[in-house]
C-alpha positions in Angstrom: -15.8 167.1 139.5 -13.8 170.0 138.8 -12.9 170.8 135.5 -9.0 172.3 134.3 -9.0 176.1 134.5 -7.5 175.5 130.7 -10.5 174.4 129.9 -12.9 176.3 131.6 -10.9 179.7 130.3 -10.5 179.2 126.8 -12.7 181.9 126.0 -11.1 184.4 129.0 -14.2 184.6 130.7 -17.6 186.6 129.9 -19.0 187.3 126.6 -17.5 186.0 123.2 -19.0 188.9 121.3 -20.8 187.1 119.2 -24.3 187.6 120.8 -25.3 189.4 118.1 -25.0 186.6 116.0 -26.6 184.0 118.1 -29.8 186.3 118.5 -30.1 187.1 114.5 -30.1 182.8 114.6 -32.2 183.0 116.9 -34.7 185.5 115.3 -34.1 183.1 111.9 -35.5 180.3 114.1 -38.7 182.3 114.8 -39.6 182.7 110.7 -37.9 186.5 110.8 -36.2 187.2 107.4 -32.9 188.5 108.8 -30.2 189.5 106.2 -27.0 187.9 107.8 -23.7 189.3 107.2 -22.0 187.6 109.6 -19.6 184.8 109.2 -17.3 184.0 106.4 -19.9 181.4 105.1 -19.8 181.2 100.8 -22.9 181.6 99.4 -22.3 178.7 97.5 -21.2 175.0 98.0 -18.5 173.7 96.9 -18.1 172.5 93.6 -19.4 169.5 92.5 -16.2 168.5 90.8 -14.3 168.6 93.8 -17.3 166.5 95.4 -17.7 164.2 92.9 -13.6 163.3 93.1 -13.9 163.4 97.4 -16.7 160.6 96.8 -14.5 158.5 93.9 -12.0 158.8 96.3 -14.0 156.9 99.1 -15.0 154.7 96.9 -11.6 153.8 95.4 -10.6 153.1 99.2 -9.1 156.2 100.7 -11.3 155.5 103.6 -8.6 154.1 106.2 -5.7 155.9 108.5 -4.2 158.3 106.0 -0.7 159.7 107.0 -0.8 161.3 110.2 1.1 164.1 108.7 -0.5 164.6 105.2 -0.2 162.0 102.3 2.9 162.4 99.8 0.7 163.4 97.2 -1.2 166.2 98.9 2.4 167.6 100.6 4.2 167.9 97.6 1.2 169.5 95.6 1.0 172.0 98.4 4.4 172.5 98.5 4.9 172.9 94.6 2.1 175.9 94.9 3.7 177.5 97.5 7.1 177.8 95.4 5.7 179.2 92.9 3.3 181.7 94.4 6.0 183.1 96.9 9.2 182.5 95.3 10.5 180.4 98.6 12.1 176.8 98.1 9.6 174.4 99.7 9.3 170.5 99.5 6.9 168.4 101.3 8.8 168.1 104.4 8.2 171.8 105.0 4.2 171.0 105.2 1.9 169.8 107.7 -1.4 168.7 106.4 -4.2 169.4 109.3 -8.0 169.7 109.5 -8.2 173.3 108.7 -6.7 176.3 109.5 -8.3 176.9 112.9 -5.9 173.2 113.8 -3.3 175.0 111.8 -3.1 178.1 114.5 -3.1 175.5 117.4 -0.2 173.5 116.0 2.1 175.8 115.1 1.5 177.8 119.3 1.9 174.8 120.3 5.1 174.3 118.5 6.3 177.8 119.4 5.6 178.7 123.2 5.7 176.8 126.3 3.5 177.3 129.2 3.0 180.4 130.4 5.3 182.4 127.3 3.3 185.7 126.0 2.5 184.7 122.8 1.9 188.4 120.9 -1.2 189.1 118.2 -2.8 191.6 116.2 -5.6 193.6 117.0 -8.5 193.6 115.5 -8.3 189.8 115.1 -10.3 186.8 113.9 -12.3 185.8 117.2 -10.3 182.6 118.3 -6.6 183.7 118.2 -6.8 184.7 121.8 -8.5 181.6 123.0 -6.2 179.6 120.5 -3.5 180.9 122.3 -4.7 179.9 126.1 -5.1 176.7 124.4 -1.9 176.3 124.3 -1.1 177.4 128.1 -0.1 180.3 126.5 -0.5 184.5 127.8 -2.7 186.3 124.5 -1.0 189.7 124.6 -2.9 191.7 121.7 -1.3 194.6 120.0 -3.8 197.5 119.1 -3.6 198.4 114.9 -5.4 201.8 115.0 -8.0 203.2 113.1 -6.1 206.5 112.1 -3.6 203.8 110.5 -6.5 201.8 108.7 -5.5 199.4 111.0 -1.9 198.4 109.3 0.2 197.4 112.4 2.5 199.7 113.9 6.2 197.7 114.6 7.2 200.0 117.1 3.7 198.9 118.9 4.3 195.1 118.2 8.4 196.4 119.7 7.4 197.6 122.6 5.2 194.6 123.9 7.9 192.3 122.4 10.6 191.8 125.1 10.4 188.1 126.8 7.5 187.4 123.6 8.1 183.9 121.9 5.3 184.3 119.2 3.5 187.3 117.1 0.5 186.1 115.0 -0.4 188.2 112.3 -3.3 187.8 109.6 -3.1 188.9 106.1 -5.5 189.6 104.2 -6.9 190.4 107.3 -10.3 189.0 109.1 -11.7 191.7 110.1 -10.5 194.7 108.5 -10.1 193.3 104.8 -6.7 195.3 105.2 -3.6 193.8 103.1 -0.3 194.5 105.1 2.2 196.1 103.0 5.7 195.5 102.3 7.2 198.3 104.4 5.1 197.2 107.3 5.7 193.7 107.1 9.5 194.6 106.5 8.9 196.2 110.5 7.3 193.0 111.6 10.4 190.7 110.3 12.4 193.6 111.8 10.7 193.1 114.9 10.3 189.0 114.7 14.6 189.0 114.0 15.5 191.6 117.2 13.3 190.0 119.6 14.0 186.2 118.5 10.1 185.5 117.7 8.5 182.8 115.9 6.2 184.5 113.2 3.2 182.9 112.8 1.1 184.5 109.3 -2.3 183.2 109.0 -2.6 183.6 104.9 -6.0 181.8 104.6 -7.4 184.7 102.6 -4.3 185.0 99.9 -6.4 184.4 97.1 -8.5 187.3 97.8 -6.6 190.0 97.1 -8.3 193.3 95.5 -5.4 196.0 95.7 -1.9 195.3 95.8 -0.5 192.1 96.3 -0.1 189.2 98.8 3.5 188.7 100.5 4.0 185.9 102.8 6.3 187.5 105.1 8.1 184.1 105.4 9.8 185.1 102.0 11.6 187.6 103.6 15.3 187.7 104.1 16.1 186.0 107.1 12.5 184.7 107.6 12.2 181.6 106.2 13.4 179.7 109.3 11.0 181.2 111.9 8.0 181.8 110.1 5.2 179.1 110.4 2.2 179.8 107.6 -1.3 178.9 107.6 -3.2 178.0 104.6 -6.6 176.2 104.1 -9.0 175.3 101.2 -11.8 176.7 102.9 -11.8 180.5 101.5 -10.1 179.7 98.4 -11.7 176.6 96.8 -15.2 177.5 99.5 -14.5 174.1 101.0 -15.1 175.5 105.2 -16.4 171.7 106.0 -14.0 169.7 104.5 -11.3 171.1 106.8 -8.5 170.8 105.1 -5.7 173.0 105.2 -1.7 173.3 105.6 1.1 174.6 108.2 4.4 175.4 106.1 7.2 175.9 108.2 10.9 174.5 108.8 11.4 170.8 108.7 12.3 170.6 112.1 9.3 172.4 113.7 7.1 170.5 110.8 8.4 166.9 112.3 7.4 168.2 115.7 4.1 169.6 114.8 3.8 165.8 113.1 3.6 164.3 116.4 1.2 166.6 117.6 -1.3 165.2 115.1 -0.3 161.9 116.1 -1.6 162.5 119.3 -4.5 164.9 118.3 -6.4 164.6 115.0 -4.7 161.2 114.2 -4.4 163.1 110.3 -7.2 164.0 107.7 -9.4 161.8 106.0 -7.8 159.9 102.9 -10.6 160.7 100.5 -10.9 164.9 102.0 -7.0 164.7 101.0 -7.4 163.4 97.4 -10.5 166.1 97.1 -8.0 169.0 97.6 -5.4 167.5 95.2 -7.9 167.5 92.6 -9.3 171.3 94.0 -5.4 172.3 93.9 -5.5 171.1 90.6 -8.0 173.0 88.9 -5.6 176.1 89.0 -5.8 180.2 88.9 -9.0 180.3 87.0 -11.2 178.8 88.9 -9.8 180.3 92.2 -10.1 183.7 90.5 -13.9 182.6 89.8 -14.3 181.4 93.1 -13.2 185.0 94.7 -15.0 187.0 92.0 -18.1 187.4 93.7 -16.4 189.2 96.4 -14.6 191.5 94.4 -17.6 192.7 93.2 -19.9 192.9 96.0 -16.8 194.9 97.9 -16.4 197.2 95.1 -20.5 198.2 95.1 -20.1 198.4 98.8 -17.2 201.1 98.8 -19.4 202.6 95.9 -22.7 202.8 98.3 -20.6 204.1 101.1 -18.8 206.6 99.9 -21.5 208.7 99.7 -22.4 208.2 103.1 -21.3 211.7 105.5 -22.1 209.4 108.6 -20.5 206.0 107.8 -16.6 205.5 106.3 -15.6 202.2 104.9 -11.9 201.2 106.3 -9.8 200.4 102.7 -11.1 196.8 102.0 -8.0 195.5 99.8 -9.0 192.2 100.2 -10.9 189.2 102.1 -14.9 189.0 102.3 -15.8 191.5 104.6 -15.6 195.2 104.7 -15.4 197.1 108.0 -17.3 200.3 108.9 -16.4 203.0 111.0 -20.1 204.2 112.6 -18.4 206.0 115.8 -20.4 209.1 114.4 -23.4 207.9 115.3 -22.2 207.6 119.2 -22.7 204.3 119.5 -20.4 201.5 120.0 -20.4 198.9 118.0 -22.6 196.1 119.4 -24.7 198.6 120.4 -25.3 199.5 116.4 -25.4 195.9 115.5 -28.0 194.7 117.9 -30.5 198.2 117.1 -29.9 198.0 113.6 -31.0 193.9 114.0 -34.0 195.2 116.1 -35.3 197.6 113.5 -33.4 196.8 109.9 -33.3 193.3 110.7 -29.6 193.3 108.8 -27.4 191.7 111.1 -23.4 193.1 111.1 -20.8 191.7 113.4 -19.6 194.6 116.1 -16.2 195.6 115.8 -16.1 194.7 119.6 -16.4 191.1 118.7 -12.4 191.5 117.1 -11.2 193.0 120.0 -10.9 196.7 121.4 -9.1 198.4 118.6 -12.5 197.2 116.8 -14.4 199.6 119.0 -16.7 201.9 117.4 -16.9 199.6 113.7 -18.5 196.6 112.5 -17.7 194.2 110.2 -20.0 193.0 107.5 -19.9 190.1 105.0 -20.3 190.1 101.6 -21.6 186.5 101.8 -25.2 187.2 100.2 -26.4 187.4 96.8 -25.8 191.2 95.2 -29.0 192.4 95.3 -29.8 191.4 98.7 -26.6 192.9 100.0 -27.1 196.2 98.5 -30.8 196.5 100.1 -28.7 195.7 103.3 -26.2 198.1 103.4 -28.5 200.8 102.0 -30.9 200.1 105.5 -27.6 200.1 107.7 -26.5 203.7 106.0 -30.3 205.0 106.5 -30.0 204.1 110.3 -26.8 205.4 110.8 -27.7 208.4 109.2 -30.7 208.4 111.7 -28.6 208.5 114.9 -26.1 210.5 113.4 -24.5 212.6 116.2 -21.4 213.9 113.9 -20.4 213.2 110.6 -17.4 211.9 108.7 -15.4 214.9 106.6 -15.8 214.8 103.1 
């Protein structure tokens, strides 16, 4: 039997980048102590408060068909947060409750582009936009943010792709670069999103992890409000990745829409996973703040280590939980620096490559280990950079 070419392409054919990865799990399998700085994994669990109230909330009965949308409760917390953090009017018909953000991303293409429409993203991205996108039945069309820019977006390069576009997805803080869009740049993307009538999507999963500067949801904007669809999720902020829980905000009529997706998709998120993230959302600014503190930290000692590195430059990592290298001095691309420094350092780094082709020439590491074991890390990758050195970085 043959299977749908939607299917079958999701990933646009050839290698997902991630074989890097794969082999330092691989390696991990064999008994090899491999420092991974990989994926955005915490290094710890979640908390056992928030447990504790998931598994009282099972046992009090939230164990049936929850609302296919989100329950009451859950919306209007979600909506009361997002008032206050950004300033915009928002009430629980303006959110979406959905299994993470990764279902978040698919809802809200779905809602904006029919079959076939170019659906526009930023470049370096988080590894399943584009197949997110053909998900959808949509065209991936990626816009290149460039080194020399530390990879803020260019809106004359998102302008010149955007004629006939129905969507631009854009991601900040931003997985990979741990670059924080600012506001005259995101004024060019609402510029952009206004001329060329475009949904804006904003994936803002990481906007509790801020280091410099400050988050701005773009859909606070003038003018924005009514075609901007946001993405938020529990996972990086309150380290719950397998509880998927996270949020679309968006206007009520795309919102109702996106509703009957899940009706015919997820079926809604689990009763007692909803009363969890109440009770998270409820345990306010400090404990977020303590929840993102270790990566504060372990960014600021790795800009420190690298800085005095004539071989390797760290793009400006204002927030997130990954900082990106630039290692084209070494002549090497990046996978090609990932995979030897695996084979003799065994430290394994994500290649820029895996983010797309404006990644080309970095990779991305996470600062997902404990502090000590991330500093012998980076100290080996700056050693074997400096070791195939074949120019160095002014300064």
């Amino acid at each position: 039997m043959q299977l749908s070419t939607r299917i079958t392409g999701l990933t646009g054919g050839g290698s997902d980048g991630w074989d890097v990865y794969y082999k330092a799990k691989a390696m991990q399998a064999d008994g090899t102590d491999i420092a991974m700085l990989t994926i955005g994994e915490h290094d710890v669990g979640t908390h056992h408060s928030i447990l504790d109230a998931m598994h009282d909330a099972g046992l009090a009965g939230h164990v049936g068909y929850a609302m296919f949308n989100g329950n009451l409760n859950l919306r209007e917390t979600v909506a009361a947060r997002v008032t206050e953090r950004t300033g915009v009017a928002t009430t629980p018909d303006n959110v979406l409750v959905v299994p993470g953000g990764q279902a978040g991303l698919f809802a809200a293409h779905h809602a904006a582009c029919d079959e076939g429409d170019r659906a526009l993203f930023i470049d370096p991205y988080y590894a399943t936009y584009p197949g997110t996108i053909r998900g959808v039945g949509a065209t991936p069309v990626p816009i290149a943010a460039r080194p020399d820019r530390d990879f803020q977006p260019d809106p004359a390069d998102i302008a010149a792709q955007a004629s006939g576009a129905r969507s631009l997805l854009i991601n900040s803080p931003n997985n990979p670069t741990g670059v924080v869009y600012g506001r005259d740049t995101l004024d060019g993307v609402a510029r952009v999103a206004q001329d060329h009538d475009l949904w804006l999507i904003s994936d803002e999963v990481y906007d509790t992890q801020v280091w410099e500067g400050a988050h701005l949801s773009p859909r606070a904007l003038p003018g924005m409000a009514e075609r901007t669809m946001v993405i938020g999720s529990m996972s990086k902020s309150h380290a719950m990745t397998g509880s998927r829980i996270g949020w679309v905000i968006g206007p009520e009529d795309a919102i109702t829409h996106m509703g009957n997706l899940s009706t015919h998709t997820t079926y809604g998120v689990a009763g007692f996973v909803q009363e969890a993230a109440v009770f998270a959302l409820g345990l306010g600014d400090v404990f977020e703040a303590g929840i993102a503190a270790p990566f504060r930290r372990r960014r600021d000692a790795v800009l420190a280590q690298v800085a005095g590195s004539r071989v390797v430059r760290a793009v400006p990592a204002r927030g997130g939980m990954f900082v990106m290298l630039d290692i084209r001095a070494t002549g090497l691309s990046g996978e090609d620096f990932a995979l030897a420094l695996l084979d003799e350092r065994h430290v394994a780094v994500m290649p820029g490559e895996s983010f797309g082709a404006a990644g080309a020439g970095h990779v991305r590491l996470g600062l997902t280990v404990a502090d000590d074991r991330l500093k012998a890390a980076v100290a080996a990758l700056l050693d074997f950079a400096a070791s195939r050195a074949t120019d160095q970085h002014p300064g």
